[in-house]
C-alpha positions as CSV (number, residue, x, y, z in Angstrom):
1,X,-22.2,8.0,2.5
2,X,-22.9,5.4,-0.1
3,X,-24.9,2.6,0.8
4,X,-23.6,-0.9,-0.8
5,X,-26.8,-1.2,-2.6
6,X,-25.9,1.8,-4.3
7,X,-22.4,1.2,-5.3
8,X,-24.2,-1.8,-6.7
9,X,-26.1,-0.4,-8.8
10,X,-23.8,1.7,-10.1
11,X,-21.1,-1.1,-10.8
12,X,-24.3,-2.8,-12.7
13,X,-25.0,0.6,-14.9
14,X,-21.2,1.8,-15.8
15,X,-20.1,1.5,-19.1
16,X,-17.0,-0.4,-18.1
17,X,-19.0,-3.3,-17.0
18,X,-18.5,-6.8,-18.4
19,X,-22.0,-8.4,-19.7
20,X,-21.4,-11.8,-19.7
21,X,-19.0,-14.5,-18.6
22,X,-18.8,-17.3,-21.5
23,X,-16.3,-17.4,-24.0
24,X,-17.3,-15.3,-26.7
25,X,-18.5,-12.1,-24.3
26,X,-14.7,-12.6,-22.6
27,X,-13.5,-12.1,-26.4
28,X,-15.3,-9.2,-27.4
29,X,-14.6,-7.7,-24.2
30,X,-10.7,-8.1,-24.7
31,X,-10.8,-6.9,-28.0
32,X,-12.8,-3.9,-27.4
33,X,-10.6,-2.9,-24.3
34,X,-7.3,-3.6,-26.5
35,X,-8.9,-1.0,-29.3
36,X,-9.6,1.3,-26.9
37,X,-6.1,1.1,-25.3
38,X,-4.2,1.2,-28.8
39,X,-6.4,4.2,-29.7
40,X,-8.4,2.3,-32.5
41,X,-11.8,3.2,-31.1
42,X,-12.7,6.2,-28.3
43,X,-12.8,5.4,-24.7
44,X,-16.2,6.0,-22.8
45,X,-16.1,9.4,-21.0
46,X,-14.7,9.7,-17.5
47,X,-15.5,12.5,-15.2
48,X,-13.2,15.4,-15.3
49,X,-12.6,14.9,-11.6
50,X,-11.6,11.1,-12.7
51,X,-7.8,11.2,-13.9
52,X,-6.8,8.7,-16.9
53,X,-6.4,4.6,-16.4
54,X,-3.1,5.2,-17.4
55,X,-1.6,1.8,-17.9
56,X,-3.3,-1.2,-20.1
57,X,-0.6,-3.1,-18.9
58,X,-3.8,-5.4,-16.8
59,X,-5.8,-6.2,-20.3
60,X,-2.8,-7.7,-22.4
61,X,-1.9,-9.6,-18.7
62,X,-5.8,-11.0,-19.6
63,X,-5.5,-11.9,-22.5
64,X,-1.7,-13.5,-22.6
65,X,-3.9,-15.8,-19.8
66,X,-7.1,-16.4,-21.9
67,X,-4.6,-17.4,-25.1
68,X,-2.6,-20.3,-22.9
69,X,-6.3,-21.5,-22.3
70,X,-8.0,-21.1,-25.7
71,X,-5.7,-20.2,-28.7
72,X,-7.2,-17.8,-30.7
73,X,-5.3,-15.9,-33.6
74,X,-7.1,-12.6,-33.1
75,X,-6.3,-12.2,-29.8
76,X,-2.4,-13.2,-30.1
77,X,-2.1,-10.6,-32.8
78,X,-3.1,-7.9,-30.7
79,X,0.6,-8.8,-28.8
80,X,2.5,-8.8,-31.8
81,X,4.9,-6.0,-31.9
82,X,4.4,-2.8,-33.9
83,X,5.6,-2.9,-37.6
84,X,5.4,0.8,-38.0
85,X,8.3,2.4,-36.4
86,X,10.9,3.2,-39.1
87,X,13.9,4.7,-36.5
88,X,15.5,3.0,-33.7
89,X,17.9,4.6,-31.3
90,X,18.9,3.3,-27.8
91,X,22.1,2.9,-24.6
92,X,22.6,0.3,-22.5
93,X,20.2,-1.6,-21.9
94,X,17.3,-0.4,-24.0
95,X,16.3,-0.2,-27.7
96,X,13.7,2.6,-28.5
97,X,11.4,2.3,-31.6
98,X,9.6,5.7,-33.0
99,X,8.5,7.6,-35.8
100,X,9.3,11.3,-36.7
101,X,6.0,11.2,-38.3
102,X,2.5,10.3,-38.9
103,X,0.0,9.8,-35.5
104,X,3.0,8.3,-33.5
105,X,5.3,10.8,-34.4
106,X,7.4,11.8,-31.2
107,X,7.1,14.9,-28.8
108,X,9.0,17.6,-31.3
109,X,10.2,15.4,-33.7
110,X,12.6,18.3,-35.6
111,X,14.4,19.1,-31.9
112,X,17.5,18.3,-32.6
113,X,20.4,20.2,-30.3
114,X,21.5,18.6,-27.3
115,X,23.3,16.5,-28.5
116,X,22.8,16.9,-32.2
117,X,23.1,13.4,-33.7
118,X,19.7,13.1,-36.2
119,X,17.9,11.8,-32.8
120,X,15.1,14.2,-32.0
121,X,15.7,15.3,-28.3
122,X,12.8,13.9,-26.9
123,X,14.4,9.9,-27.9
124,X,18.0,11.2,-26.4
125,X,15.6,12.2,-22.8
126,X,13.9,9.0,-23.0
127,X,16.7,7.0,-23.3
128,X,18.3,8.7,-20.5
129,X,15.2,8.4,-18.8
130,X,14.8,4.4,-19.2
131,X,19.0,4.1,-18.3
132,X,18.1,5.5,-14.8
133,X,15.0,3.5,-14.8
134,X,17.8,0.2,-15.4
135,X,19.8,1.6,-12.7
136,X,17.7,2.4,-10.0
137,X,15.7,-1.0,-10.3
138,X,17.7,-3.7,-11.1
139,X,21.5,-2.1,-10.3
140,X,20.3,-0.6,-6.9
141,X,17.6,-2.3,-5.2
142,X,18.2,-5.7,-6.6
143,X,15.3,-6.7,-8.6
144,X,15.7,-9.4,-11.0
145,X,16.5,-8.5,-15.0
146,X,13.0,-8.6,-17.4
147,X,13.4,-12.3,-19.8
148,X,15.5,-12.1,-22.2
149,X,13.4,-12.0,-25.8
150,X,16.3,-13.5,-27.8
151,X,16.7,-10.8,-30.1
152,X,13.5,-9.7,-30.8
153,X,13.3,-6.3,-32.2
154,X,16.5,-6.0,-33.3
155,X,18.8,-7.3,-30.3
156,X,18.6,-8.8,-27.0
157,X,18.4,-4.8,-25.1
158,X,14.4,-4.5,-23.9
159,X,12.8,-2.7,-26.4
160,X,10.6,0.4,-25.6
161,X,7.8,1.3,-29.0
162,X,7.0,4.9,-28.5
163,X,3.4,5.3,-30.1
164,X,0.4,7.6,-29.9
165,X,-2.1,5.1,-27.2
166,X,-5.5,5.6,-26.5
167,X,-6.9,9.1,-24.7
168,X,-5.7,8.8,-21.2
169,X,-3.3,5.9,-21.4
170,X,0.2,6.4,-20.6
171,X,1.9,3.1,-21.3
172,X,1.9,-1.1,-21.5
173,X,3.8,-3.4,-21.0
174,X,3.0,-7.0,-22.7
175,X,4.2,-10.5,-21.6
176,X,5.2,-12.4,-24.7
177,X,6.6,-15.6,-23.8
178,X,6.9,-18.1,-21.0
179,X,10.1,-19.6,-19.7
180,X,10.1,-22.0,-16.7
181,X,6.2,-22.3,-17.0
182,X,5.4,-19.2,-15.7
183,X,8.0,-16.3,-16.1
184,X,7.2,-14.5,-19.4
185,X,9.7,-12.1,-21.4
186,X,8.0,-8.9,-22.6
187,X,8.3,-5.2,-24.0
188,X,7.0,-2.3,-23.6
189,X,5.0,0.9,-25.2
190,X,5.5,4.1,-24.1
191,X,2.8,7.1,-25.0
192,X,4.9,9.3,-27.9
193,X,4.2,13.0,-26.9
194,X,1.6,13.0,-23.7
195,X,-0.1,15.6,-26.0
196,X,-3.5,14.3,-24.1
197,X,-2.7,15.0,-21.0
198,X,-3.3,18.4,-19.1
199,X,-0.1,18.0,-16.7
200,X,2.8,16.6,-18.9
201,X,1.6,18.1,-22.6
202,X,4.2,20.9,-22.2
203,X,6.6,18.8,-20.3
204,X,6.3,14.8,-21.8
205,X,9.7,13.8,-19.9
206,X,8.0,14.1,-16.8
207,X,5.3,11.7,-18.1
208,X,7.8,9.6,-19.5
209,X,9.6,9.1,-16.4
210,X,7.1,8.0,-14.2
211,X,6.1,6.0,-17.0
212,X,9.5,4.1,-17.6
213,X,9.5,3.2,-14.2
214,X,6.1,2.3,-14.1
215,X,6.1,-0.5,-17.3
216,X,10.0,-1.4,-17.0
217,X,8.7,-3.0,-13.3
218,X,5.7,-4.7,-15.0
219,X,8.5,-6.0,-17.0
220,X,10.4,-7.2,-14.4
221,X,7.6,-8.6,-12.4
222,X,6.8,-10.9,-15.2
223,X,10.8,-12.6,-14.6
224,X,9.4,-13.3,-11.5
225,X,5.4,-14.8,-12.3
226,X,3.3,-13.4,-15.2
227,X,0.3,-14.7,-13.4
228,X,0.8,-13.3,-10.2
229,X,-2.7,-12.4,-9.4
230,X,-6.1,-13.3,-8.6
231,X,-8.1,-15.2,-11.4
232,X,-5.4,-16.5,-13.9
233,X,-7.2,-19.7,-13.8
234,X,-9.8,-18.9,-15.3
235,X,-11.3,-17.3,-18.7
236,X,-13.4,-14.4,-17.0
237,X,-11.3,-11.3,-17.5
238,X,-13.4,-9.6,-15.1
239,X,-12.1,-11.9,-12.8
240,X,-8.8,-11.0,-13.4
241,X,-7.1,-8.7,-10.5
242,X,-3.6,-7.7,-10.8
243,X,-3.9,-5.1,-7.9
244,X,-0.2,-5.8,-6.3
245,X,0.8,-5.9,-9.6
246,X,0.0,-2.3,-10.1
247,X,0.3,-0.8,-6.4
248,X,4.1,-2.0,-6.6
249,X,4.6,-0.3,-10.1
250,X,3.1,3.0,-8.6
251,X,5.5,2.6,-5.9
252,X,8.4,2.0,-8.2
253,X,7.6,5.7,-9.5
254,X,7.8,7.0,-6.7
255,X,10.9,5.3,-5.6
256,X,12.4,6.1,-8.9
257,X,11.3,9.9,-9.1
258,X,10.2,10.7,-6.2
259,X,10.1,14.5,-6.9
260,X,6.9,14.3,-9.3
261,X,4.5,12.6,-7.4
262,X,2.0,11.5,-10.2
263,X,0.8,8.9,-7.5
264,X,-0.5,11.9,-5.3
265,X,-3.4,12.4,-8.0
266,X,-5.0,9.1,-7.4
267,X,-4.9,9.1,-3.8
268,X,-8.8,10.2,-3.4
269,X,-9.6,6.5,-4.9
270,X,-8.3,5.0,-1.1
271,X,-8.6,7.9,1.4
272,X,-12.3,8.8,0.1
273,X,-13.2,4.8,0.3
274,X,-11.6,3.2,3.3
275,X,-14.0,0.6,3.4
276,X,-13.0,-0.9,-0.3
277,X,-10.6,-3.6,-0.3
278,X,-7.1,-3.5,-0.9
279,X,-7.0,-5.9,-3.1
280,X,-9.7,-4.1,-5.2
281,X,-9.5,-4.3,-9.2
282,X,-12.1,-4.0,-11.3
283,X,-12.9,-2.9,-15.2
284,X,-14.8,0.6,-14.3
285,X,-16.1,2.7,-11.6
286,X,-14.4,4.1,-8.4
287,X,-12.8,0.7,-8.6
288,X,-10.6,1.3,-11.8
289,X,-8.3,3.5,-10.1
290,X,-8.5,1.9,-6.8
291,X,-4.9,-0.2,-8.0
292,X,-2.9,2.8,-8.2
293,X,-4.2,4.7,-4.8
294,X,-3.4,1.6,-3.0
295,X,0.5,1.9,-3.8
296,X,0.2,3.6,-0.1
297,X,0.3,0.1,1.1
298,X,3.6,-0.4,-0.5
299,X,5.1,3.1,0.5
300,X,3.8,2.2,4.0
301,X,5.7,-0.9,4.8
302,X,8.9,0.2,3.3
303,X,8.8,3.6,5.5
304,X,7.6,1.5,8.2
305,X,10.1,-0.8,8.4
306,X,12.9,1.7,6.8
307,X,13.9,-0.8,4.3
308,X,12.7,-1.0,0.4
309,X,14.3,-4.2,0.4
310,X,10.9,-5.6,1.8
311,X,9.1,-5.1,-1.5
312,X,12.0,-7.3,-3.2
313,X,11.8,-10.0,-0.8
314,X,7.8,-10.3,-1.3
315,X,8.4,-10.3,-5.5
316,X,10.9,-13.1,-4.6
317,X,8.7,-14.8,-2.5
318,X,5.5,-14.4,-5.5
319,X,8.0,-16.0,-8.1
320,X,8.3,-18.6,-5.6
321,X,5.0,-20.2,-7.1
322,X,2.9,-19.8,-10.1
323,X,-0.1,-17.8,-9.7
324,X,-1.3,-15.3,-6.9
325,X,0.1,-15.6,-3.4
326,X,0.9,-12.1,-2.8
327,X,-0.7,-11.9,0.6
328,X,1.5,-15.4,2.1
329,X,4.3,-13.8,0.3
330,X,3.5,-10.8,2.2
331,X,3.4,-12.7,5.4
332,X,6.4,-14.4,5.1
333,X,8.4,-11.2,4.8
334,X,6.3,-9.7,7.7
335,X,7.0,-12.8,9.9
336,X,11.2,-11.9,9.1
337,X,10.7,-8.6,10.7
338,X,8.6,-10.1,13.8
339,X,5.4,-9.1,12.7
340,X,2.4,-10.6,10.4
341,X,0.2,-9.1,7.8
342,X,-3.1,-9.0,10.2
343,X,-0.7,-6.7,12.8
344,X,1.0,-4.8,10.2
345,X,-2.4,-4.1,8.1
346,X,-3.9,-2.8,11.6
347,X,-1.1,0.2,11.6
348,X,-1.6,0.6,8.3
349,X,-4.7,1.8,8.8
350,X,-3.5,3.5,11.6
351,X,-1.1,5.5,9.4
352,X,-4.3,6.2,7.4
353,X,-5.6,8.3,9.6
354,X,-2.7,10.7,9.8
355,X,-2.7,12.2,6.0
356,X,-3.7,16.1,5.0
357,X,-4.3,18.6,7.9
358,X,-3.6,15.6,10.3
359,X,-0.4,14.1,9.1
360,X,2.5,13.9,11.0
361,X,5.3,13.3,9.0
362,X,7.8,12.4,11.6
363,X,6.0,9.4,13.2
364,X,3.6,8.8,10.0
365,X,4.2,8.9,5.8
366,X,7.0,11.3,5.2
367,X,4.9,13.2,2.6
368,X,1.1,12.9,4.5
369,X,0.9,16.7,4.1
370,X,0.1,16.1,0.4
371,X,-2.0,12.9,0.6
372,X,-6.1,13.4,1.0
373,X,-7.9,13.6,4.5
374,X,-8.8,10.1,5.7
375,X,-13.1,10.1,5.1
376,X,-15.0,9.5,8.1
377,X,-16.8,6.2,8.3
378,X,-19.3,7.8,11.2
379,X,-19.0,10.8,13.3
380,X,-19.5,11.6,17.2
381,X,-19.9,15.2,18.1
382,X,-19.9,15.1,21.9
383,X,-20.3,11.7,23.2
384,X,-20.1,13.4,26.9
385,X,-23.6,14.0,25.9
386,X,-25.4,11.0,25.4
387,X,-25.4,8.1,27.3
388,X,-24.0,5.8,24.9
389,X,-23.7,5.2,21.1
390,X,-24.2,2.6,19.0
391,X,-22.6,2.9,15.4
392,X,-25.9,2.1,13.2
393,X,-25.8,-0.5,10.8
394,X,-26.5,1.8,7.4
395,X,-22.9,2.8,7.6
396,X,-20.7,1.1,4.7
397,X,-18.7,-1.5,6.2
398,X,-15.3,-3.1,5.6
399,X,-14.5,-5.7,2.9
400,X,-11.5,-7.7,3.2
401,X,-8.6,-6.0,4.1
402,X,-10.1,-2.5,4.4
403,X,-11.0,-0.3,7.3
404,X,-13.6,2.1,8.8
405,X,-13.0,5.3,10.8
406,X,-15.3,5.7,14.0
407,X,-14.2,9.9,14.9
408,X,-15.6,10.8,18.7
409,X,-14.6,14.6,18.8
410,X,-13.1,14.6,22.1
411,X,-15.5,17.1,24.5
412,X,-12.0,19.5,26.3
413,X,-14.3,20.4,29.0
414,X,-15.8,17.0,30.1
415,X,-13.2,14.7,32.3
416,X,-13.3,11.0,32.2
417,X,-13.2,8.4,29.1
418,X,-14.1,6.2,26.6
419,X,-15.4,2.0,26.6
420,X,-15.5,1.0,23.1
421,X,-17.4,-2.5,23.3
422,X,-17.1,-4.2,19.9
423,X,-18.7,-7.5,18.5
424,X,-17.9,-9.1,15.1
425,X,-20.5,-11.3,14.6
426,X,-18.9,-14.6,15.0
427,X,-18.7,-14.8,10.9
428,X,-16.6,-17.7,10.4
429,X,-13.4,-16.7,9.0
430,X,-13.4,-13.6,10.3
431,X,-10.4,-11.8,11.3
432,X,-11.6,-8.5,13.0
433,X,-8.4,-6.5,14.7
434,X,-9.7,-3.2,16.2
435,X,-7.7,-0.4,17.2
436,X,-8.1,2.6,19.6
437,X,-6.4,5.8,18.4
438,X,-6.2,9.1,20.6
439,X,-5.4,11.6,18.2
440,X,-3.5,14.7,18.9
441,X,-1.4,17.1,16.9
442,X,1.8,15.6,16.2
443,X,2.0,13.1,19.5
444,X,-1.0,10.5,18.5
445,X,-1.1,7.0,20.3
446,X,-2.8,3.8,19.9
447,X,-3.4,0.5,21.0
448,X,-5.2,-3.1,20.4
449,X,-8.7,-3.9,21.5
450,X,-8.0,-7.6,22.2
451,X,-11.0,-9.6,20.6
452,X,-11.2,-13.2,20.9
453,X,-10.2,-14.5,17.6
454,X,-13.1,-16.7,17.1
455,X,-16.3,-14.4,17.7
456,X,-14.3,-11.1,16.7
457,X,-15.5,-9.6,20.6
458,X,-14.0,-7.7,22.7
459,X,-14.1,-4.3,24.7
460,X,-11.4,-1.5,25.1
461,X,-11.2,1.6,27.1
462,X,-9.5,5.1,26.6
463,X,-9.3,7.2,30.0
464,X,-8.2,10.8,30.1
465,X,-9.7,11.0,26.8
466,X,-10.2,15.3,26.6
467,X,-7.0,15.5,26.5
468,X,-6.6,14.4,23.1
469,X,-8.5,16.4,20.1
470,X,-10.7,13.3,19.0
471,X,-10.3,9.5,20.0
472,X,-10.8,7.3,16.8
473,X,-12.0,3.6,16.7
474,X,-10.5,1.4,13.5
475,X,-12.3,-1.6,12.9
476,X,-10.0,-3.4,10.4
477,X,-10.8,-7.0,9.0
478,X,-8.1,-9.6,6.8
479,X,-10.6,-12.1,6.4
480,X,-10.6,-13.2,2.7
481,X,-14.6,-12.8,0.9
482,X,-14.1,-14.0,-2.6
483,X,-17.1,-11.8,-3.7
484,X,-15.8,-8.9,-1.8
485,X,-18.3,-8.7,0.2
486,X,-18.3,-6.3,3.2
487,X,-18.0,-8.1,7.1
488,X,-20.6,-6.3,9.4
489,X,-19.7,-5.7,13.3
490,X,-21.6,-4.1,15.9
491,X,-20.2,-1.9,18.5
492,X,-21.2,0.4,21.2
493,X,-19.3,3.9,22.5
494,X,-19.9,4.6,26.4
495,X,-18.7,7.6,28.0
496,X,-17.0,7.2,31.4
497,X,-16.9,10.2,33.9
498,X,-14.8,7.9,36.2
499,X,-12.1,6.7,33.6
500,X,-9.6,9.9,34.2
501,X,-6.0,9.5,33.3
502,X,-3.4,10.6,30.7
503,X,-4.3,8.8,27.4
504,X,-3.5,5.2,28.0
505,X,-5.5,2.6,30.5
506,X,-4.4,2.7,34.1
507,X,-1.3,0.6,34.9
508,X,1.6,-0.6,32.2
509,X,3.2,-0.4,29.0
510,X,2.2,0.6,25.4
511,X,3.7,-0.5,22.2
512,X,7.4,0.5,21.8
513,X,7.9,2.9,18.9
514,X,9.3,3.0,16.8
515,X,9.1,-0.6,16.1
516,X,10.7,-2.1,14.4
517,X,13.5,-1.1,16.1
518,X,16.0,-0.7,13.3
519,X,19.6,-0.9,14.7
520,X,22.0,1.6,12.2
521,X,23.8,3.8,14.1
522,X,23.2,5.5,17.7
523,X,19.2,5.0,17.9
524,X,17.0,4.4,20.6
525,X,13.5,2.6,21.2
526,X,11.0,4.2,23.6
527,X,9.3,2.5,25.6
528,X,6.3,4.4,26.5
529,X,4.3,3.7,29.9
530,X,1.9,4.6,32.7
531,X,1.4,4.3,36.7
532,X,-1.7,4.1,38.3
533,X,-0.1,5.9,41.3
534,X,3.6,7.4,42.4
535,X,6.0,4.7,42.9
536,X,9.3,5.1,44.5
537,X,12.4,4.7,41.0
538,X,14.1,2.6,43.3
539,X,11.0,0.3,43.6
540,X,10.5,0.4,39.6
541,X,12.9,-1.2,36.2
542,X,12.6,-3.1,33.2
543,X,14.2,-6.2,32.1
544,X,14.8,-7.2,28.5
545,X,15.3,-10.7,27.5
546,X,15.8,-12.6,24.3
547,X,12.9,-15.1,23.4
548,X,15.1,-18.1,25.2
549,X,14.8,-16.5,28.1
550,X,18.0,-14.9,29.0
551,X,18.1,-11.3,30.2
552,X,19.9,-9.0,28.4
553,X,19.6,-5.9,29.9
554,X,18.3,-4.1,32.7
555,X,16.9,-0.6,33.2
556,X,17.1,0.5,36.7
557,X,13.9,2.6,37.9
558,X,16.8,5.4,38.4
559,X,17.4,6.1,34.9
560,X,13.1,6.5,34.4
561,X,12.3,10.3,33.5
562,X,9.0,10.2,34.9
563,X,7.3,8.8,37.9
564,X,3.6,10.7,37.9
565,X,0.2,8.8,37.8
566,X,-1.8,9.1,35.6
567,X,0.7,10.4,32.9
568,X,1.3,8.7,29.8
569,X,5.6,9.2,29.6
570,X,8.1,7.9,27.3
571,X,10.6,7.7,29.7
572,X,12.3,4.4,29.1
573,X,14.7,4.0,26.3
574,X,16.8,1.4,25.2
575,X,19.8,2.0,23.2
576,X,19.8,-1.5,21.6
577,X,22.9,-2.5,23.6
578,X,23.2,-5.8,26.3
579,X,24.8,-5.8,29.3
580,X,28.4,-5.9,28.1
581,X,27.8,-2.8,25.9
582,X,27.3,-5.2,22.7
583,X,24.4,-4.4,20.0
584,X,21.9,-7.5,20.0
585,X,21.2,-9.6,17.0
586,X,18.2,-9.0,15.4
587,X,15.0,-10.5,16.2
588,X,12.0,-10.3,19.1
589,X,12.8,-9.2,22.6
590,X,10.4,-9.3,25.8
591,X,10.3,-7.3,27.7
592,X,8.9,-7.0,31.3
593,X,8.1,-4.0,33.2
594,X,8.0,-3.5,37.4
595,X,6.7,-0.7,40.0
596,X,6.1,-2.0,43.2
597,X,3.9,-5.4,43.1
598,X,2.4,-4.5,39.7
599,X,3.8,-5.5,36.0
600,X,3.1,-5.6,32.4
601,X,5.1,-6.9,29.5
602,X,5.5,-6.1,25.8
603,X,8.0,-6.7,22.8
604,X,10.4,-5.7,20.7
605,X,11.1,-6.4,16.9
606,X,14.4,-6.0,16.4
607,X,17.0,-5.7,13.3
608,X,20.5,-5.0,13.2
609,X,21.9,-3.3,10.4
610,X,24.8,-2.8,11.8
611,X,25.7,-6.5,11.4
């Protein structure tokens, strides 16, 4: 495991690194990274396990900011548009620029057959290409049209330049004007034959497509703020991170194509650092492609909450203001679905667990099978065996927004359970959440530790616990750092020979699943619980109620499946339905849950689709 010091040094020795922060190192450094993106001078050497930065869509975003600061006539001319491109062809919606010649000659520039109109093949698939692109992100999920440019280029369709970019880059995208003070019109250029890259050389169109989808959203992103991100106000470009900016446009591929999966490639740059931040963006390093791998954050909340409307509704809530409020604009659409970005982050990294040989795809991502093996922050072999453990302070903590993995490899032959006691420190500003997972092949559960909000403390207990394959603690933290720096907690694993059971403390209810509870069709919620002895049904129910206070359904202990103790069942469901038969109306629902003279509550987020 690397220590921070380490990454430290490393960040300080790369290549990528930025020397200085007054006016004239920001320069240089813009120019050099523009040159290396346009193919004008060589790009440092990556590793061959690193794959390419792909888009330079972040450095023109730099310096488009440093030029409404400082005008300098260099810099704006390294947004002008290409002069080079003698042939124009395009549908729709899009004009395409190329060359049948010369270094930015297209893929096959002499195909001509299907259809055979003096356009080289590879143009007519590109343009079909950037149509679907249209289509799929403006006509079907409702995003906002890119700025007009008035007719730059040739006519007011976006224009696409395909052109032979630096090694390893596959497109840009560059904001070019401002309307409305922040909202910028832009284009586009697209690499011309992907003749550098080992996966799409003998198959460009592939590259092209995620491409297209990729820049085309940049585009549209800047209709809604151009400066949505962390450090437009100032001249540092190393201070500039677009990370949202590019985690939604790695989405979009996906959403768009969904059958190449180019995003699957940078996935090792979050699952192999859970501790980094999400909103991670930096010039070089394990950093550099940190942007892209976080599009999981993205993917999750739209599988979560079935809906890819959400990541619409938090664009429209960014254009909203100028400059970067992703993370409120995140909330808000959270708060819609009766949730917040501290809860929601917490399953996130709960979903994170469940990629490679431990996905489930039902419950968790719907492709987990191909992402990488979450790493392992620090690993128990038999906690049975020792009287407790405390997780040692050398391991590499969270920064803002990130997570560490605590794995105690459940022992099958030693009854009884696990405390987790956890303490954050009491660093103002914190906002610890810790989570207790209990991990078993395709039926997983989890839970809150509840910590007190100001110190970050709390404890948490897991009975029953070799009955599960391992039981995992998630420290996760959405306390902001500016400087990134990590949050340290200490906590202490105890193994309980008394705490038997099935999975889940002693008496009540767990977190109904799935939740949100989306209402489309004939669905069900389960309500999952447990009794800390046998209760007679007719002694037992559970009453739902809207958040006024007025019951709207009841579920007689009859209609429970299970009445063992010490069982963890998912006996109750609820159909969605009131008394009178009728679907609810979206929103939260309490509910509160009776055997005997004992009780526990819990809610329910609710939409109606059917509405």
């Amino acid at each position: 495991m690397r220590t921070l010091a380490i990454m430290l040094a490393l960040l300080v020795l790369t290549e990528f690194s930025f020397a200085g922060e007054n006016s004239s190192d920001n320069r240089e450094f813009l120019k050099n990274k523009a040159a290396e993106i346009k193919g004008q001078v060589s790009a440092p050497a990556t590793s061959s396990e690193m794959p390419p930065p792909k888009c330079g869509t972040s450095v023109m975003l730099s310096i488009f900011n440093y030029l409404q600061k400082q005008p300098d006539a260099e810099l704006a001319s390294i947004l002008q548009r290409p002069e080079n491109l003698p042939y124009s062809f395009g549908g729709a919606h899009f004009l395409i620029h190329y060359a049948t010649s010369g270094p930015d000659s297209v893929y096959h520039p002499g195909e001509d057959i299907n259809p055979r109109d003096g356009v080289p093949d590879y143009v007519n698939g590109v343009a079909e290409i950037l149509e679907r692109v249209w289509y799929a992100e403006i006509d079907s999920l409702g995003f906002v049209m890119p700025i007009t440019d008035f007719g730059k280029g040739g006519d007011d369709r976006y224009d696409i330049y395909l052109r032979d970019l630096g090694l390893g880059y596959f497109g840009l995208t560059y904001p070019e004007s401002l309307v409305q003070g922040y909202r910028a019109s832009a284009y586009s250029e697209l690499e011309n034959d992907f003749s550098s890259s080992s996966r799409y050389r003998f198959n460009p169109l592939d590259g092209a497509r995620v491409t297209a989808a990729h820049e085309f959203f940049h585009a549209i992103q800047f209709a809604y703020d151009v400066f949505e991100y962390e450090g437009f106000d100032d001249l540092n470009p190393n201070n500039d991170k677009p990370w949202w900016m590019e985690s939604s446009a790695v989405w979009m591929e996906d959403v768009v194509y969904d059958d190449v999966n180019d995003y699957i490639g940078y996935l090792t740059y979050f699952y192999k650092l859970p501790w980094m931040s999400l909103t991670t963006f930096a010039s070089g390093g394990d950093r550099l492609f940190h942007p892209y791998a976080s599009c999981v954050w993205p993917i999750f909340l739209c599988e979560k909450y079935e809906d890819v409307g959400i990541l619409r509704e938090i664009w429209e809530e960014c254009g909203q203001v100028m400059g970067y409020n992703t993370l409120p604009a995140t909330n808000t659409s959270l708060e819609a679905r009766g949730s917040n970005l501290g809860a929601t982050f917490q399953e996130f990294a709960v979903w994170n667990f469940h990629t490679g040989p431990l996905a489930d795809t039902a419950a968790f991502y719907s492709e987990g099978d191909n992402y990488p093996a979450m790493d392992t922050t620090y690993f128990v072999p038999d906690l049975s065996s020792e009287p407790s453990v405390m997780v040692p302070g050398s391991i590499q903590f969270p920064e803002q927004f990130a997570a560490n993995y605590i794995v105690m490899d459940a022992n099958p032959t030693a009854p009884g359970g696990v405390v987790v006691n956890f303490n954050g420190q009491g660093v103002a500003g914190q906002q610890w959440r810790a989570a207790l997972l209990g991990y078993k092949s395709n039926d997983s559960r989890w839970r809150d530790i509840e910590l007190n909000p100001s110190t970050g403390d709390g404890a948490g207990a897991w009975p029953g616990w070799n009955t599960y394959r391992a039981i995992v603690l998630i420290p996760t933290v959405t306390g902001l750092n500016p400087d990134n720096s990590t949050f340290v907690y200490i906590s202490t694993l105890i193994y309980d020979s008394s705490l038997e059971g099935g999975g889940t403390p002693g008496f009540g209810v767990d977190q109904a699943y799935p939740s949100p509870f989306v209402i489309t069709g004939d669905e069900f919620v389960s309500i999952p619980y447990s009794l800390d002895k046998t209760y007679a049904k007719k002694n037992m129910g559970l009453w739902i109620y809207d958040v006024s206070g007025q019951m709207v359904r009841e579920i007689p202990g009859e209609q429970f499946l299970f009445t063992d103790p010490g069982e963890y069942h998912r006996g109750i469901t609820w159909d969605g339905k009131n008394s009178e038969g009728d679907y609810v109306a979206s929103g939260i629902y309490i509910f509160l849950f009776e055997a005997g003279d004992k009780s526990d509550r819990g809610k329910i987020a609710v939409i109606n689709k059917r509405r």
